[in-house]
OpenMM code with the backbone's topology and positions (N, CA, C; nanometers):
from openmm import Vec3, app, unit

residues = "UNK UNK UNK UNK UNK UNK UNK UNK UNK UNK UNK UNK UNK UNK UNK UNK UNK UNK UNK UNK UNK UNK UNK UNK UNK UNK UNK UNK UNK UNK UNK UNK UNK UNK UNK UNK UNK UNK UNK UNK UNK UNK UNK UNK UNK UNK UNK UNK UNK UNK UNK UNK UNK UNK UNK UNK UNK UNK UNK UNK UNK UNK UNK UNK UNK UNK UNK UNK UNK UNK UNK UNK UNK UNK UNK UNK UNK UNK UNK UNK UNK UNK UNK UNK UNK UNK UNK UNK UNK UNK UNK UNK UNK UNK UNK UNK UNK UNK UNK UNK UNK UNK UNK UNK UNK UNK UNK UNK UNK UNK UNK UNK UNK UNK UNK UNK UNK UNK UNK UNK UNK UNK UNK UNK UNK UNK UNK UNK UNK UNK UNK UNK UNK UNK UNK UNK UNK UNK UNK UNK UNK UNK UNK UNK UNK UNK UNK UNK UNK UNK UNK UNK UNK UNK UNK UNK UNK UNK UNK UNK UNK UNK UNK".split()
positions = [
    Vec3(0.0844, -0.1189, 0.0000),
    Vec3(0.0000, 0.0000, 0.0000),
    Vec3(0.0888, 0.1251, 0.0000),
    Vec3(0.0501, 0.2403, -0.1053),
    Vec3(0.1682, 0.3153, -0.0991),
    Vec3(0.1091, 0.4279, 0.0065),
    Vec3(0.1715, 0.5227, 0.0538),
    Vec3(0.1885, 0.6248, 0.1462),
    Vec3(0.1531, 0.7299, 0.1188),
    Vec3(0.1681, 0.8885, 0.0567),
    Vec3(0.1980, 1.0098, -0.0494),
    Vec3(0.2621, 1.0842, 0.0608),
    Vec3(0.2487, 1.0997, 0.2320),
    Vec3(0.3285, 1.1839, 0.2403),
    Vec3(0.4718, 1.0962, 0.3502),
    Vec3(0.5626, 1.2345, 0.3448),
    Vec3(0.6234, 1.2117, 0.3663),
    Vec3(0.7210, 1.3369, 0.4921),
    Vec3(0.8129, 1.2386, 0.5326),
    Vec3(0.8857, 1.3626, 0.6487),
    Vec3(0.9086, 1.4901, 0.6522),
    Vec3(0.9766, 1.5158, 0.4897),
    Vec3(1.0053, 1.6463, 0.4756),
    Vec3(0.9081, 1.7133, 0.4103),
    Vec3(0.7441, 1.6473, 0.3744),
    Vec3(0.6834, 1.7659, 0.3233),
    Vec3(0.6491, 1.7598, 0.2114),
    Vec3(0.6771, 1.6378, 0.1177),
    Vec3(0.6674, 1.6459, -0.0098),
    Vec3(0.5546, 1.5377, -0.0149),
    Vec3(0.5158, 1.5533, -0.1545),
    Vec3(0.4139, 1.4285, -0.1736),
    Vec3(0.4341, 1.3664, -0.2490),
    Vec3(0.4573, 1.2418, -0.2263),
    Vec3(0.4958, 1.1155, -0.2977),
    Vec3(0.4652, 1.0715, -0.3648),
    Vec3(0.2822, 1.1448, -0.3970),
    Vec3(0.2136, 1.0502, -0.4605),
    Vec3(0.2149, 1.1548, -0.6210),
    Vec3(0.3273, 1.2494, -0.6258),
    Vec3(0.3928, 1.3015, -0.7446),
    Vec3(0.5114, 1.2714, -0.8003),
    Vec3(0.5206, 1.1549, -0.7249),
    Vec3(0.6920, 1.1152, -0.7623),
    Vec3(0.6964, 0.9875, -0.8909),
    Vec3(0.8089, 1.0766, -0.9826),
    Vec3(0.8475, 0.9895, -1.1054),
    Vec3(0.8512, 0.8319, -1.0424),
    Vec3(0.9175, 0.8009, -0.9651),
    Vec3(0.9856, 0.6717, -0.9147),
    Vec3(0.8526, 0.5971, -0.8650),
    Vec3(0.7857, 0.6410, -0.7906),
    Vec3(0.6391, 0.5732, -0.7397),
    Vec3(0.5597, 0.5623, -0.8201),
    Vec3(0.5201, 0.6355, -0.9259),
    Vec3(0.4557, 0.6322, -1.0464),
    Vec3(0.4757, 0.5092, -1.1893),
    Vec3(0.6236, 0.5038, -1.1864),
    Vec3(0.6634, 0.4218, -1.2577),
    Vec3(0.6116, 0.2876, -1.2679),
    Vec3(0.5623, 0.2148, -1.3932),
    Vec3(0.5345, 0.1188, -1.3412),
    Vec3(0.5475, 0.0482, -1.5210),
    Vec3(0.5292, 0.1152, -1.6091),
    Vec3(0.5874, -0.0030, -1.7372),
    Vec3(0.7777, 0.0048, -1.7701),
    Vec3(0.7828, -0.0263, -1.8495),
    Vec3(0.9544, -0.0140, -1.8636),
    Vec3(0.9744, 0.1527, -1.9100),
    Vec3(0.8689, 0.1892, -2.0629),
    Vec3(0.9023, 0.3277, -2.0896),
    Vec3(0.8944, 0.3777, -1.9647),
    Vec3(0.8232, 0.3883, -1.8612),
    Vec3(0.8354, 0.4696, -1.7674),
    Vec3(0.9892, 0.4695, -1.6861),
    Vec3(0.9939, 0.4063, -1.6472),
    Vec3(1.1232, 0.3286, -1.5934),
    Vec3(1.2228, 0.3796, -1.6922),
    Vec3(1.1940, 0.3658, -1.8137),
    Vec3(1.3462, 0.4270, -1.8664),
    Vec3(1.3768, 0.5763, -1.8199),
    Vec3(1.2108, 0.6398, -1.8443),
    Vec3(1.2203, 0.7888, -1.8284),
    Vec3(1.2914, 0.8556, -1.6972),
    Vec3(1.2725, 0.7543, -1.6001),
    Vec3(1.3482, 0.7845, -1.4894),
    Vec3(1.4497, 0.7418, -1.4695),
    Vec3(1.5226, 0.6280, -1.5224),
    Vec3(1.6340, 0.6264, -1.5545),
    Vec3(1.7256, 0.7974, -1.6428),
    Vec3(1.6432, 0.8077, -1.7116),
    Vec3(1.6557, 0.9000, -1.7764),
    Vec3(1.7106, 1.0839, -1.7061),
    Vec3(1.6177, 1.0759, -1.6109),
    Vec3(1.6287, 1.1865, -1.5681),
    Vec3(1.6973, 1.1815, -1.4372),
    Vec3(1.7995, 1.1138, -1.4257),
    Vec3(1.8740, 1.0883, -1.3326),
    Vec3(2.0419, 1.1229, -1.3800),
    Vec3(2.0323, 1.0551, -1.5057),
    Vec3(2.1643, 1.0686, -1.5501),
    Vec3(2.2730, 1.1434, -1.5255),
    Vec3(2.2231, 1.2785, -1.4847),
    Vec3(2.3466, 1.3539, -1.5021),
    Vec3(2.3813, 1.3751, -1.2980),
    Vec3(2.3200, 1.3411, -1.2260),
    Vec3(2.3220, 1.3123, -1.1051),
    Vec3(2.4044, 1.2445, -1.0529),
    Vec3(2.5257, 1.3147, -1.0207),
    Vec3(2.6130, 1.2219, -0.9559),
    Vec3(2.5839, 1.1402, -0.8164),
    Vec3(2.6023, 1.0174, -0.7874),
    Vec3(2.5802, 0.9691, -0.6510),
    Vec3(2.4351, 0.9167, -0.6405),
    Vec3(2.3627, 0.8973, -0.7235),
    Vec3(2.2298, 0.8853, -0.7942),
    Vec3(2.2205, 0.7740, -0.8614),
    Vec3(2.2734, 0.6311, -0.8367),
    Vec3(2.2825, 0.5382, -0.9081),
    Vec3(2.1700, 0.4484, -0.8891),
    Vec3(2.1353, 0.3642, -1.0211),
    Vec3(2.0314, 0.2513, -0.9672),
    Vec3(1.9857, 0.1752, -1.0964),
    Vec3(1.9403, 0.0843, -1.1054),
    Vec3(1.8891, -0.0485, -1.1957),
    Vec3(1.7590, 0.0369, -1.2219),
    Vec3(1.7030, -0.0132, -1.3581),
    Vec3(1.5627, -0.0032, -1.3284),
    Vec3(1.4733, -0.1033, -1.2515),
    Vec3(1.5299, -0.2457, -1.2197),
    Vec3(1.4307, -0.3309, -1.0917),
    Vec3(1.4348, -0.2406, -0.9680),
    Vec3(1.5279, -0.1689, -0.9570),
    Vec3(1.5245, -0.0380, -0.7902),
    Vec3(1.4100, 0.0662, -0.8595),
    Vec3(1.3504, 0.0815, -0.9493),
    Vec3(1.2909, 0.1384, -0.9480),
    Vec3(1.0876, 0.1371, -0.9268),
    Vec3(1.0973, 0.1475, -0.7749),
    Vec3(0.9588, 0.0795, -0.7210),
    Vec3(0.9941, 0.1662, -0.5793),
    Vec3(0.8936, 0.2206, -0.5073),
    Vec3(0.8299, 0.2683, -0.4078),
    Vec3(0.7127, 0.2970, -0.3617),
    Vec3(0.6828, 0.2472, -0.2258),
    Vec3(0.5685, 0.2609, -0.1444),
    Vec3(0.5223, 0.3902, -0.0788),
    Vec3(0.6165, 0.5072, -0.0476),
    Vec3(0.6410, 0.6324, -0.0149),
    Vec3(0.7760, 0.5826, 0.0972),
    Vec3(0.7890, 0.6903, 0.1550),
    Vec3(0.9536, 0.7362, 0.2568),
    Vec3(0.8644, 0.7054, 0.3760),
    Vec3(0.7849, 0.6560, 0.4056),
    Vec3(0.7184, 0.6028, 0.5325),
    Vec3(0.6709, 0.4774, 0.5579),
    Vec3(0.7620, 0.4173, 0.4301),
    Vec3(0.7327, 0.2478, 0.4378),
    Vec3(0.8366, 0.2388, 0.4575),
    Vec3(0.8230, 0.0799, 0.4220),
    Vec3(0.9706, -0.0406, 0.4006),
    Vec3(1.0239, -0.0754, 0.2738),
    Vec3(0.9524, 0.0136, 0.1774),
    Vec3(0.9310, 0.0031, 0.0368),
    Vec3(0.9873, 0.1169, -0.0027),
    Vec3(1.1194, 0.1534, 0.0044),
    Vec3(1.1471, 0.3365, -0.0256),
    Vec3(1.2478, 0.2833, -0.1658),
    Vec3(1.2430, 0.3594, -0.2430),
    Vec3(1.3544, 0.3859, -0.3361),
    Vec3(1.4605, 0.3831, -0.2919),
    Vec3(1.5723, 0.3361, -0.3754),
    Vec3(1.6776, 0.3012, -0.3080),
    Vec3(1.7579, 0.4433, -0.2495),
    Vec3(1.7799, 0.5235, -0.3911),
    Vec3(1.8385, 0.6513, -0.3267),
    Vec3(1.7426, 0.7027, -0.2373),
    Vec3(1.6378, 0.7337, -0.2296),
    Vec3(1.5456, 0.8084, -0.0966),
    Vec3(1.5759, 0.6912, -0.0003),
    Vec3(1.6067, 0.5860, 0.0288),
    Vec3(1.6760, 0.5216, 0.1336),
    Vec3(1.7735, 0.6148, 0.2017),
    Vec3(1.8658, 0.6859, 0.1517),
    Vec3(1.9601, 0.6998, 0.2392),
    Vec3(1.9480, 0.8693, 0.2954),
    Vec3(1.8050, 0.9455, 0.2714),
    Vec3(1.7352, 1.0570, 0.2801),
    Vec3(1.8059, 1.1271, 0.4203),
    Vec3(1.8279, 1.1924, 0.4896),
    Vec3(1.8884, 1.2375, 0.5201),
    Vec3(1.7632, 1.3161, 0.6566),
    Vec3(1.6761, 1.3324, 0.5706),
    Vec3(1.5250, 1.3692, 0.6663),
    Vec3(1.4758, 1.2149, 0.7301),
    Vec3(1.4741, 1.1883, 0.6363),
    Vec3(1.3863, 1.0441, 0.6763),
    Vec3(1.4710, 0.9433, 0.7619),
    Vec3(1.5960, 0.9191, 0.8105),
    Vec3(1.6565, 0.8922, 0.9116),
    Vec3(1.6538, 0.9525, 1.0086),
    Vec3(1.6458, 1.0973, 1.0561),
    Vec3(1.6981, 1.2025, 1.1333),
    Vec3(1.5318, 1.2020, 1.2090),
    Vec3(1.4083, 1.2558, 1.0968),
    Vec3(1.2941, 1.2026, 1.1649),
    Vec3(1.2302, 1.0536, 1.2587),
    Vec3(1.3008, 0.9631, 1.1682),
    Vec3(1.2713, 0.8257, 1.2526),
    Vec3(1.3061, 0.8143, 1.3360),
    Vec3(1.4260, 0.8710, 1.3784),
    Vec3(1.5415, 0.8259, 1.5153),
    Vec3(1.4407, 0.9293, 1.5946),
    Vec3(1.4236, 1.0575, 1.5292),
    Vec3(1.3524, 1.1592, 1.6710),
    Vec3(1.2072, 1.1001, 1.6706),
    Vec3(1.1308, 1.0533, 1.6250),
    Vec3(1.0602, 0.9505, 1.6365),
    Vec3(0.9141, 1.0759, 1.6211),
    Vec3(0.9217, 1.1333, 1.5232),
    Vec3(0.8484, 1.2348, 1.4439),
    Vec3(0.8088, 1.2281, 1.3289),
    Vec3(0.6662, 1.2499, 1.2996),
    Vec3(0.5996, 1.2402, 1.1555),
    Vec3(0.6245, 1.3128, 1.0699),
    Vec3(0.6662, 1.4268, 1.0783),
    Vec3(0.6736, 1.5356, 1.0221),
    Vec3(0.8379, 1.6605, 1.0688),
    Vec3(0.9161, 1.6945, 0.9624),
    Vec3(1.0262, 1.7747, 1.0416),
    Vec3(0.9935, 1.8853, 1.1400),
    Vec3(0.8510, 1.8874, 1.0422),
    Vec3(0.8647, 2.0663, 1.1322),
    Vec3(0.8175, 2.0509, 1.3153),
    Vec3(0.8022, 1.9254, 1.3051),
    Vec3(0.7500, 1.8667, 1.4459),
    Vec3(0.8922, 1.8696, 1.5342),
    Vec3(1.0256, 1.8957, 1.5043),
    Vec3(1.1235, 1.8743, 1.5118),
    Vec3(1.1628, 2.0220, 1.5958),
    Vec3(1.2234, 2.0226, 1.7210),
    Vec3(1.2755, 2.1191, 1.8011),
    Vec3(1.3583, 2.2147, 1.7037),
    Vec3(1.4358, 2.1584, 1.6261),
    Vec3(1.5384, 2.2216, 1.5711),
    Vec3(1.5062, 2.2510, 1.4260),
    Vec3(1.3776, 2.2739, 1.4084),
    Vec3(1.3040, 2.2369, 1.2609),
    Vec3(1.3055, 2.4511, 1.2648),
    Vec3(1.3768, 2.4723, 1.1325),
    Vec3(1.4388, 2.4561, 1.0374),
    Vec3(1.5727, 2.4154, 1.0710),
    Vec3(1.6364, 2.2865, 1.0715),
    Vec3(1.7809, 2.3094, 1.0446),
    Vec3(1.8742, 2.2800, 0.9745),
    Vec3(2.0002, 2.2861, 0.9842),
    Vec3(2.1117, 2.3020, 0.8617),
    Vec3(2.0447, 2.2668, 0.7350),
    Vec3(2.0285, 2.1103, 0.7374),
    Vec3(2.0135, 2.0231, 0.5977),
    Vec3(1.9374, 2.1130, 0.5767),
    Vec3(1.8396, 2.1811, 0.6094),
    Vec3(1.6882, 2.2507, 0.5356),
    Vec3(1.7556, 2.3337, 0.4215),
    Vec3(1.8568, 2.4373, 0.4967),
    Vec3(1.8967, 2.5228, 0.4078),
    Vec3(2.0272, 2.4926, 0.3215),
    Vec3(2.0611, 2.3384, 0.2924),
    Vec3(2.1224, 2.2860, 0.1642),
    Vec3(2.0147, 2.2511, 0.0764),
    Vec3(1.9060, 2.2185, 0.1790),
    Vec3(1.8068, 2.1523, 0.0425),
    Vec3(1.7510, 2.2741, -0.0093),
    Vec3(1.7381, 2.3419, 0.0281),
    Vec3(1.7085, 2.4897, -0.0280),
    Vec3(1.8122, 2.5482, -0.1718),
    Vec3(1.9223, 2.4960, -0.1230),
    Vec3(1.9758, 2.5606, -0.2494),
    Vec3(2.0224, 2.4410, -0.3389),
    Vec3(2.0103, 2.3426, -0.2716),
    Vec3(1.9869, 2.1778, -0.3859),
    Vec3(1.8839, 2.2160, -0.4801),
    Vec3(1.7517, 2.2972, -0.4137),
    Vec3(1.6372, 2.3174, -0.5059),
    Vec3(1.6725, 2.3769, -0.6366),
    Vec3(1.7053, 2.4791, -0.5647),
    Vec3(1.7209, 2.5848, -0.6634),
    Vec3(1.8617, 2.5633, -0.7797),
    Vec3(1.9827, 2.4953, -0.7848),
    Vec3(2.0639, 2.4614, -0.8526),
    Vec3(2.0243, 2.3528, -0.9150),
    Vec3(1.9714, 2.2435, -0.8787),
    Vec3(1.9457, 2.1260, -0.9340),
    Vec3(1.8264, 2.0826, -0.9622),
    Vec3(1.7534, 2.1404, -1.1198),
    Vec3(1.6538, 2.1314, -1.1791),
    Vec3(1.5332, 1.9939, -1.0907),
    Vec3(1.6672, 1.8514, -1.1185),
    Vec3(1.5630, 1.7662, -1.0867),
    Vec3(1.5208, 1.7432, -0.9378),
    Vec3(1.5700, 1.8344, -0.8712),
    Vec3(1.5711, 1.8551, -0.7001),
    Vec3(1.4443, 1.9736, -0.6566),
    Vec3(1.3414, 2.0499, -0.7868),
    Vec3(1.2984, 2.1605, -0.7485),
    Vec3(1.1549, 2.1565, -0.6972),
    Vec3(1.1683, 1.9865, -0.7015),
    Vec3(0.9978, 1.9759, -0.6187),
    Vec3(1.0053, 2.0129, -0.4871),
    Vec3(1.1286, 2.0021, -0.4241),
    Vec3(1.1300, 2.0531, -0.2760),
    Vec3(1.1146, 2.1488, -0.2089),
    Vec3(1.1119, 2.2310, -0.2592),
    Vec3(1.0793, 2.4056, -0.2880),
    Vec3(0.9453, 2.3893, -0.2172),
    Vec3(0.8485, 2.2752, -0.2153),
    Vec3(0.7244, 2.3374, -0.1615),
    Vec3(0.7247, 2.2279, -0.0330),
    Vec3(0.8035, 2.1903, 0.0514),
    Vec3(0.8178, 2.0873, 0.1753),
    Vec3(0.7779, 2.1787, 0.2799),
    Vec3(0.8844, 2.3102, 0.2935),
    Vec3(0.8322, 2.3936, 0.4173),
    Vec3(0.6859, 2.4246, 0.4018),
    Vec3(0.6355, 2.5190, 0.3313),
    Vec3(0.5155, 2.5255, 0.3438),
    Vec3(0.3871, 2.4283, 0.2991),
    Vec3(0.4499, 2.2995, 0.2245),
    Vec3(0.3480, 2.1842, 0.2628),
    Vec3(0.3204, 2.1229, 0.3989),
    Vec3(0.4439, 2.1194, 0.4920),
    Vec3(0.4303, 2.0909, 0.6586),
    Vec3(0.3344, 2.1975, 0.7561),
    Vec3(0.3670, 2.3359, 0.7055),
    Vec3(0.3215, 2.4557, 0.7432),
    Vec3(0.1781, 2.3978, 0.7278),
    Vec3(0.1032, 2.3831, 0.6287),
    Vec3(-0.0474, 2.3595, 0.5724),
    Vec3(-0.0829, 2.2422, 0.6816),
    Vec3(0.0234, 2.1469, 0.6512),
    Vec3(0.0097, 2.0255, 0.7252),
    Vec3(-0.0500, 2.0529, 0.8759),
    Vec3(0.0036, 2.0914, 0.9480),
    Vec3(-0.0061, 2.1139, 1.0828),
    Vec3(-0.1362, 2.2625, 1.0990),
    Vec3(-0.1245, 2.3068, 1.0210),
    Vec3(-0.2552, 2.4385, 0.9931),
    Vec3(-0.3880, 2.3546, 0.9996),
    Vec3(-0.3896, 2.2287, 0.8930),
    Vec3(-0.4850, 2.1812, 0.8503),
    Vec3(-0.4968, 2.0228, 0.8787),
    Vec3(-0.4151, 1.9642, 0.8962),
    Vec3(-0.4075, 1.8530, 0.9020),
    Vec3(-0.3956, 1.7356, 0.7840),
    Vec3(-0.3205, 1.6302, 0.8276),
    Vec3(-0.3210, 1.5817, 0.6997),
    Vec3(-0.3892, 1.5062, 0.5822),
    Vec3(-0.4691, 1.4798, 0.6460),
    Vec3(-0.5935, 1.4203, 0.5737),
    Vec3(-0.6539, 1.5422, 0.5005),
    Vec3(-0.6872, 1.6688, 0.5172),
    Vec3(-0.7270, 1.7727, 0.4254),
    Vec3(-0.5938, 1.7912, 0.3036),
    Vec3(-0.4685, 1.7889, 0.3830),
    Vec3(-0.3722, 1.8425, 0.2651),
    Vec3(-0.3115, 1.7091, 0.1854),
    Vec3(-0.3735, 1.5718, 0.1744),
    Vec3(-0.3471, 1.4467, 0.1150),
    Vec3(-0.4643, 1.5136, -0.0022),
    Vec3(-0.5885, 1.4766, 0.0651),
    Vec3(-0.7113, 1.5425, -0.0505),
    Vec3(-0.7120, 1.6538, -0.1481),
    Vec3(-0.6112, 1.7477, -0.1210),
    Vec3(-0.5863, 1.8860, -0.1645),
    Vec3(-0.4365, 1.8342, -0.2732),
    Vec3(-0.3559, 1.7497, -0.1942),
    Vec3(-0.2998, 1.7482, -0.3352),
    Vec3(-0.2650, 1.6787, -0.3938),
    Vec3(-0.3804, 1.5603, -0.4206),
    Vec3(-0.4548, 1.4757, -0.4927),
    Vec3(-0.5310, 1.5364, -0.6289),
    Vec3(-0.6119, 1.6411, -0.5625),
    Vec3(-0.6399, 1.7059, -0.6794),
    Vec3(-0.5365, 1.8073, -0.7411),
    Vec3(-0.4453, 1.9060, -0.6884),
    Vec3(-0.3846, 1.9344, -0.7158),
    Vec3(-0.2648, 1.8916, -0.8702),
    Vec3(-0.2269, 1.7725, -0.8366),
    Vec3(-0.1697, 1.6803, -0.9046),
    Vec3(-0.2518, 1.5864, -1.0047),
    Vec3(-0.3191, 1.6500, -1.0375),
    Vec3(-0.4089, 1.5901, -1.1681),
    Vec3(-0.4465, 1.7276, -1.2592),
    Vec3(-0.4336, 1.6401, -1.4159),
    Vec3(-0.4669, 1.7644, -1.4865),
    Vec3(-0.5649, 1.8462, -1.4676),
    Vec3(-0.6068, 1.9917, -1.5207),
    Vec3(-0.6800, 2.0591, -1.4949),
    Vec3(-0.7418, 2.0047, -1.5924),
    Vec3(-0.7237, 1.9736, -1.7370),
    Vec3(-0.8111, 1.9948, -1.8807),
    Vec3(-0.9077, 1.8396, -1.8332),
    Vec3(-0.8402, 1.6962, -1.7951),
    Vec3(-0.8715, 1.6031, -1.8278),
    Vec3(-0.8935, 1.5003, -1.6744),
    Vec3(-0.8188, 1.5984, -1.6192),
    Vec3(-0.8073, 1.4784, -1.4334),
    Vec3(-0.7472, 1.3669, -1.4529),
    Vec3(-0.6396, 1.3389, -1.5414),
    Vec3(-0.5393, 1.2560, -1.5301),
    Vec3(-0.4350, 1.2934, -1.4356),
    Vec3(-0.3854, 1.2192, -1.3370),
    Vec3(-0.2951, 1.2398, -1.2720),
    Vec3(-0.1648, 1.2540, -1.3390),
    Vec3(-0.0721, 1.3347, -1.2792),
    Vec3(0.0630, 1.3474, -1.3217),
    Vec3(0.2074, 1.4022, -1.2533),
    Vec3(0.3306, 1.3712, -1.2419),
    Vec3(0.4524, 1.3916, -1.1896),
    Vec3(0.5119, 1.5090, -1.1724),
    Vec3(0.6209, 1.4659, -1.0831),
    Vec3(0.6721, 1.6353, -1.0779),
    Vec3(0.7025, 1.6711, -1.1914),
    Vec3(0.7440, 1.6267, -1.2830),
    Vec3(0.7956, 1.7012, -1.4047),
    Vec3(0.7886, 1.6736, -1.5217),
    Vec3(0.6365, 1.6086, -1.5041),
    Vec3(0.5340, 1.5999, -1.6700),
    Vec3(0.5411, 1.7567, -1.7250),
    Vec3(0.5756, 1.7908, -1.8114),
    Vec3(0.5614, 1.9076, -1.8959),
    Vec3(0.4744, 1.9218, -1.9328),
    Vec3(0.3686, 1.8224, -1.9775),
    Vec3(0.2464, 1.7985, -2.0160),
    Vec3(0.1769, 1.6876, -2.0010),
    Vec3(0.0233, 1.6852, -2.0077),
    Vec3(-0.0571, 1.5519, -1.9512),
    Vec3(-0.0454, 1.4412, -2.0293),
    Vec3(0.0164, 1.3601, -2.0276),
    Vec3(0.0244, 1.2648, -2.0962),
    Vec3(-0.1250, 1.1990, -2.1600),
    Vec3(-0.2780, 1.2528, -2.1221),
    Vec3(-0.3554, 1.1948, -2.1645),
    Vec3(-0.4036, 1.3058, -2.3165),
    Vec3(-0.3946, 1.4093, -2.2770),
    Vec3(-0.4516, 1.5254, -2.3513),
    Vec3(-0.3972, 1.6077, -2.3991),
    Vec3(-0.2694, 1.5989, -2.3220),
    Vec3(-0.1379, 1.6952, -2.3544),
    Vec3(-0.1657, 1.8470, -2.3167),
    Vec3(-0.2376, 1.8413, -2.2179),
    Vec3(-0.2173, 1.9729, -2.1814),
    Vec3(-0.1232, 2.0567, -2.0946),
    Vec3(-0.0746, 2.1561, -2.1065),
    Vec3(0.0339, 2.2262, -2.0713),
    Vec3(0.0169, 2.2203, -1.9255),
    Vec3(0.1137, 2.1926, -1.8877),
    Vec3(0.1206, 2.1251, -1.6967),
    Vec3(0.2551, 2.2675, -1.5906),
    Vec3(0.2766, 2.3098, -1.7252),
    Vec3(0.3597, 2.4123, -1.6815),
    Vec3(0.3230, 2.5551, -1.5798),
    Vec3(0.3743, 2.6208, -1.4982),
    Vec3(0.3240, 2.6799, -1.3863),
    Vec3(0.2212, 2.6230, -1.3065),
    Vec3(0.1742, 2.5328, -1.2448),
    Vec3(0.0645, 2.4881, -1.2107),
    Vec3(0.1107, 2.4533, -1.0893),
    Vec3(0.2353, 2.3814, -1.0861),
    Vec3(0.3206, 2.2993, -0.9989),
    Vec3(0.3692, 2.3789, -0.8575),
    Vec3(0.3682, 2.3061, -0.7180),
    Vec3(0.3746, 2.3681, -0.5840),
    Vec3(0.5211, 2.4436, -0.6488),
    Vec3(0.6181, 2.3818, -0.7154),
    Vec3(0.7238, 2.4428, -0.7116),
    Vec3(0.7437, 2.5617, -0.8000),
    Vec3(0.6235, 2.5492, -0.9155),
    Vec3(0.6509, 2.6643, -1.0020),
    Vec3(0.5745, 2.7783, -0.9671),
    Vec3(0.4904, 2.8015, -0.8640),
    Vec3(0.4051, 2.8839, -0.8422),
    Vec3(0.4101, 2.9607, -0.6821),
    Vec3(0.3750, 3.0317, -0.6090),
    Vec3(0.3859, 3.0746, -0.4605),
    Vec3(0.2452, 3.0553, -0.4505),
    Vec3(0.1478, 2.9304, -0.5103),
    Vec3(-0.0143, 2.9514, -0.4155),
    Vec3(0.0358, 2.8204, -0.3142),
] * unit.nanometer
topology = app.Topology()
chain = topology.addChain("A")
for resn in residues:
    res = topology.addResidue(resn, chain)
    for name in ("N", "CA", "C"):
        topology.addAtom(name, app.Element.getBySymbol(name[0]), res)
């Protein structure tokens, strides 16, 4: 059973890697890894349940949130005494330098909502969120377009937008 959220804030249930499920897909994420150093993996590693199973992607295995939360024995970072710290503000500029890193951009204020609203409202919220507007096909962080209808998926995204 898969998960969508996760420690630091993001939702899983937009992720290339969890999504994947024929080979073209699988290549595509093979694909968009490539130039990622330290980022290695088969396409059989490519399968996940979310970062709150036993089922994580191999590289989100070694997450850096998602250890640091388990040990403090917290659902969420911002639940965390020391929440914002260091790592926050590498992943901050991981975002912003490294194209395929820029879904993270919306973690702080997805936790923010989180704890505002709870999570069962902000699972439902971006559920729809993450489906086309033209057609309600669901889609990834970094579909350019809907793969059912092809509609332009561009600005829409937590990361491309400040709503």
């Amino acid at each position: 059973m898969n998960r969508y959220d996760s420690y630091c804030g993001i939702y899983c249930g937009a992720c290339e890697v969890m999504n994947a499920k024929s080979d073209e897909e699988k290549a595509r994420v093979m694909h968009l890894y490539d130039n990622l150093p330290g980022w290695h993996f088969t396409p059989e590693q490519i399968h996940c349940s979310g970062c709150k199973t036993d089922d994580v992607f191999v590289n989100c295995s070694k997450c850096p949130f998602r250890s640091c939360a388990k040990s403090k024995e917290v659902e969420f970072c911002i639940e965390c005494d020391e929440f914002p710290c260091e790592p926050y503000n590498q992943l901050e500029m991981a975002a912003e330098q490294v194209p395929l890193l820029k879904h993270l951009k919306a973690n702080i204020k997805n936790q923010e909502y989180i704890e505002a609203n709870g999570l069962d409202k902000w699972l439902a919220d971006q559920e729809i969120k993450w489906k086309c507007p033209s057609c309600g096909v669901s889609f990834s962080w970094y579909a350019e377009e809907c793969t059912s209808c092809k509609h332009s998926l561009k600005g829409i995204k937590d990361y491309d937008t400040n709503h």
